[in-house]
N, C-alpha and C positions, 0 to 999 in steps of 0.2 A: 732228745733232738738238739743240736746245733743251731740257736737262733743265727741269724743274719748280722747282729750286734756283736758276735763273736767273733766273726772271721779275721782269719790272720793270714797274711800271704804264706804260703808253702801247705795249707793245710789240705787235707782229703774232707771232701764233701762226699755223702753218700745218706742221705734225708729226702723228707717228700715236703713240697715247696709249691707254692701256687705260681701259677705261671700269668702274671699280670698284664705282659705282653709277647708278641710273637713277629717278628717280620722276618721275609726273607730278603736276603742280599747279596751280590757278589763281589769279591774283590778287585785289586787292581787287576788281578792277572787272570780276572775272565773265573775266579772259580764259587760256585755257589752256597752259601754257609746262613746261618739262622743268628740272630739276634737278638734274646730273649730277656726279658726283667723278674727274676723270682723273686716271690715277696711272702714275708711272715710277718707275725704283727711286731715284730720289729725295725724291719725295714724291706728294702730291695736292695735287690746288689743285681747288675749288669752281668750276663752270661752269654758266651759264644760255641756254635754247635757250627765247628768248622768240618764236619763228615756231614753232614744229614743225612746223606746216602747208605750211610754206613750198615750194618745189621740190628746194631744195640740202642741204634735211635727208635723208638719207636714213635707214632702218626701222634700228637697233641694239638691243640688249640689253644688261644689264650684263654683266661679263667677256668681250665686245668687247672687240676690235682696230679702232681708228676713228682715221679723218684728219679732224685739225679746222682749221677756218679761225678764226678770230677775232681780238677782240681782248682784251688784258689791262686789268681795270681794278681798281678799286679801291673797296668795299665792307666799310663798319664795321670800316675799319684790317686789311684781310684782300685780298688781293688775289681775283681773279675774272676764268675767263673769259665774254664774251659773243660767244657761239656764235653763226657766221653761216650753215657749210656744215660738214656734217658725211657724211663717205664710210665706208662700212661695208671694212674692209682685210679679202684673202684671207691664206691661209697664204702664208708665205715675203717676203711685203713688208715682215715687220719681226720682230726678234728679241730672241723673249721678253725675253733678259739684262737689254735695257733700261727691263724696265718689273716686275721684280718683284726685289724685298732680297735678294742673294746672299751669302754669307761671301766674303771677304778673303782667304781661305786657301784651297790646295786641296783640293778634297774626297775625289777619290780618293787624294790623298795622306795624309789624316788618315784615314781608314779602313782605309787599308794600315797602317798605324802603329798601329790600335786591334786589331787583326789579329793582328799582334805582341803586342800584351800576351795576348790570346787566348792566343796560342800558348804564353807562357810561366807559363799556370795549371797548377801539379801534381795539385791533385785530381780523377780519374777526371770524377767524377760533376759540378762544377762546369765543367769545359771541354768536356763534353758538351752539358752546360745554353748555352752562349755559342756553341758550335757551331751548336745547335740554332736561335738566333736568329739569329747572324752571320755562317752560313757557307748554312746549308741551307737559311732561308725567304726564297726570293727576294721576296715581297709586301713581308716585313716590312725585309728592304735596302733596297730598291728606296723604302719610306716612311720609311724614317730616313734615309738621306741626303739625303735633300728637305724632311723637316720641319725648325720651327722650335724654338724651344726654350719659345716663349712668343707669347702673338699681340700682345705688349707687351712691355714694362720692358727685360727685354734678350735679345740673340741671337733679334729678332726677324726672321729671315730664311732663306732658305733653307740648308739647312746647317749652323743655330745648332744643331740638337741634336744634331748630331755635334759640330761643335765644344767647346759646351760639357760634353759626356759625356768628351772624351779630356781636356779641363781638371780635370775632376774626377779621371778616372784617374790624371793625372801629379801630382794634388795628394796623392790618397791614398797613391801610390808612394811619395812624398816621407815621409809620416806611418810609412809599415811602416819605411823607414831609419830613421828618426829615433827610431820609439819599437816597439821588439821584439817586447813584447806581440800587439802586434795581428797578426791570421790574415792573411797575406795576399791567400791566394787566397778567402779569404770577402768581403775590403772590396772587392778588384779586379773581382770580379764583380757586389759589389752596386754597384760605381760605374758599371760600364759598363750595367745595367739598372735606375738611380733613376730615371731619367726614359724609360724604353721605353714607358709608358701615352700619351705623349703625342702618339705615333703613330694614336694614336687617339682621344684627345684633341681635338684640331686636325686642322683638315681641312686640305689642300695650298694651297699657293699655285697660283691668287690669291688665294683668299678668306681661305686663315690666319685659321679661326673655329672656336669649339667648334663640337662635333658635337652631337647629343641627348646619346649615353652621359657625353662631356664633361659637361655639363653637370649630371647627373645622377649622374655615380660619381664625378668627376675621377681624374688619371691617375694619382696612388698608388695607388687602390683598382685600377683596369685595371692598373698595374704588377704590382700583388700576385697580381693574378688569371693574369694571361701568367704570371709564373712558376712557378703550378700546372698550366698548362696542358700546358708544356712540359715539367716534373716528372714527371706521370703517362707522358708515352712514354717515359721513359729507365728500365729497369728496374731495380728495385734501388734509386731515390734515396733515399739517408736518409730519415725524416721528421722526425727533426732538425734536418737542414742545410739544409732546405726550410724550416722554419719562421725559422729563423734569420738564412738569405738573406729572404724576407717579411718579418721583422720593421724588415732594415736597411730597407728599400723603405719600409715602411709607418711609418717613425721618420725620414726623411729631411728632414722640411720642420723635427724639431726642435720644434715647441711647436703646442700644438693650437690657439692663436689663431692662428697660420700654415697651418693647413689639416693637418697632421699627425696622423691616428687613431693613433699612438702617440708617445711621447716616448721618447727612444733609451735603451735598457736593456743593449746590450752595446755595448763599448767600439769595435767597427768600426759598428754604426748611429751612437754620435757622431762617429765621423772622419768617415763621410762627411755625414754635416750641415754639420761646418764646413768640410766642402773644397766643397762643394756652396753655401753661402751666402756662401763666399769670392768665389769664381766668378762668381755671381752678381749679387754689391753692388759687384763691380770693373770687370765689364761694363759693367754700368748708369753707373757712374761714368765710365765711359771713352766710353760712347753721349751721355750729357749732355755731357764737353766737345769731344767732335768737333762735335757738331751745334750749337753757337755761336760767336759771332766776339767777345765777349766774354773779358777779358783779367786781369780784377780779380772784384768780388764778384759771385755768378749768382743772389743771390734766394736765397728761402726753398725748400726741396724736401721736398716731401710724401713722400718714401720715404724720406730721410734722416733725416726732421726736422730738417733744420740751414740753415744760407745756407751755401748750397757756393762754394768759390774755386778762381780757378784756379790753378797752383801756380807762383808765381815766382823764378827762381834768380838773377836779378840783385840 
């Protein structure tokens, strides 16, 4: 197969490609043509089906599976296919892996490993609460191991919000050695449930998009709400230790121009802010220099605010 990473203008395309989006259009001169985004897990590239009428188009929808014929050209410094024949593919002609963002790592592995910290929470009532998420609700396994972490910036792929959720746990772990004070099993809990809303948040891959509630609560507020949810069946939960795990949850993004309905008031909500925005801004930085062949200075970066470089040892 021909990743998307490859294309070179003049080339023949002739692979099966998921079809991420679909619109119809016409041009200036009244004629009617399709507009489509094929996407592999390397990227998307912009494709144009100026027959649709034609014989060798055949009927698809977006989030299709489709074999395209074409060729690769090139369009206002942006490469382009132009679509000649397009076959609608069954199940089992091609596999998924190759057409949507996986993690690097292994997934059941890193779960088995978040499992383990599970297991080594003392408090009753807080490794009942992680129980309750990570052992007993298969829906919600079954959508955390598959979501993202973000439908952008970083660990945008499947798998990223485990990933990034044991990064934060091994960051926090790190902060209890290092500095006493802090509850363990209050930070380890609230690390491994800061970003549990986003399960809901974001829809699955393919589409890795908010949902209505997304959009409408974001996933601190749904974090904060799942862990009342799950509160209420366990009898007996503090109502203390509830508010307190909620508070780390709802103080996690760190500053309210960050999206954060509280700013962190006990000393495990700021550990995990900074182990949470460590994670984060490392990722992001490590997605930026993978993804160029650039070697010296990469421009100005609007998340950074800075001209980021890439980092040279000779």
């Amino acid at each position: 197969m021909k990743f998307i990473k490859d294309y070179k203008e003049g080339d023949r395309v002739s692979d099966i490609y998921l079809c991420k989006h679909k619109q119809s259009a016409v041009t200036k001169n009244g004629k009617p043509y399709e507009s489509v985004i094929l996407q592999d897990k390397t990227g998307t590239v912009d494709a144009k089906i100026w027959d649709p009428n034609s014989a060798g188009i055949e009927d698809f929808e977006a989030l299709d599976y489709v074999e395209v014929y074409g060729d690769v050209t090139s369009f206002q410094n942006a490469l382009q296919v132009n679509v000649k024949r397009v076959r609608l593919c069954r199940e089992g002609e091609y596999d998924p892996a190759n057409y949507l963002p996986v993690s690097k790592k292994d997934i059941p592995a890193m779960y088995k490993e978040l499992l383990r910290y599970i297991g080594s929470i003392e408090n009753t009532y807080l490794k009942k609460l992680l129980e309750a998420f990570f052992v007993e609700d298969e829906i919600f396994i079954a959508a955390f191991q598959k979501s993202s972490a973000a439908k952008s910036v970083h660990h945008s792929f499947m798998g990223g919000l485990l990933e990034h959720t044991l990064s934060v746990v091994k960051l926090c772990e790190y902060y209890c050695k290092t500095y006493p004070m802090l509850k363990r099993d209050l930070l380890l809990t609230a690390a491994m449930c800061h970003d549990i809303g986003k399960t809901r948040e974001l829809s699955l891959f393919p589409q890795n998009d908010y949902t209505d509630d997304g959009q409408l609560l974001g996933h601190i507020v749904m974090g904060a709400e799942m862990i009342g949810e799950k509160a209420r069946t366990i009898p007996g939960f503090p109502p203390v230790l509830e508010s307190q795990l909620k508070h780390c949850i709802l103080a996690h993004h760190g500053e309210y121009e960050y999206g954060s309905p509280k700013k962190p008031a006990l000393m495990e909500a700021l550990a995990l802010n900074l182990a949470d925005n460590t994670d984060a801004k490392l990722e992001t930085f490590t997605e930026i220099l993978e993804s160029t062949a650039e070697t010296g200075w990469l421009g100005f970066n609007r998340l950074f605010e800075s001209n980021l470089r890439m980092t040279r040892m000779d």
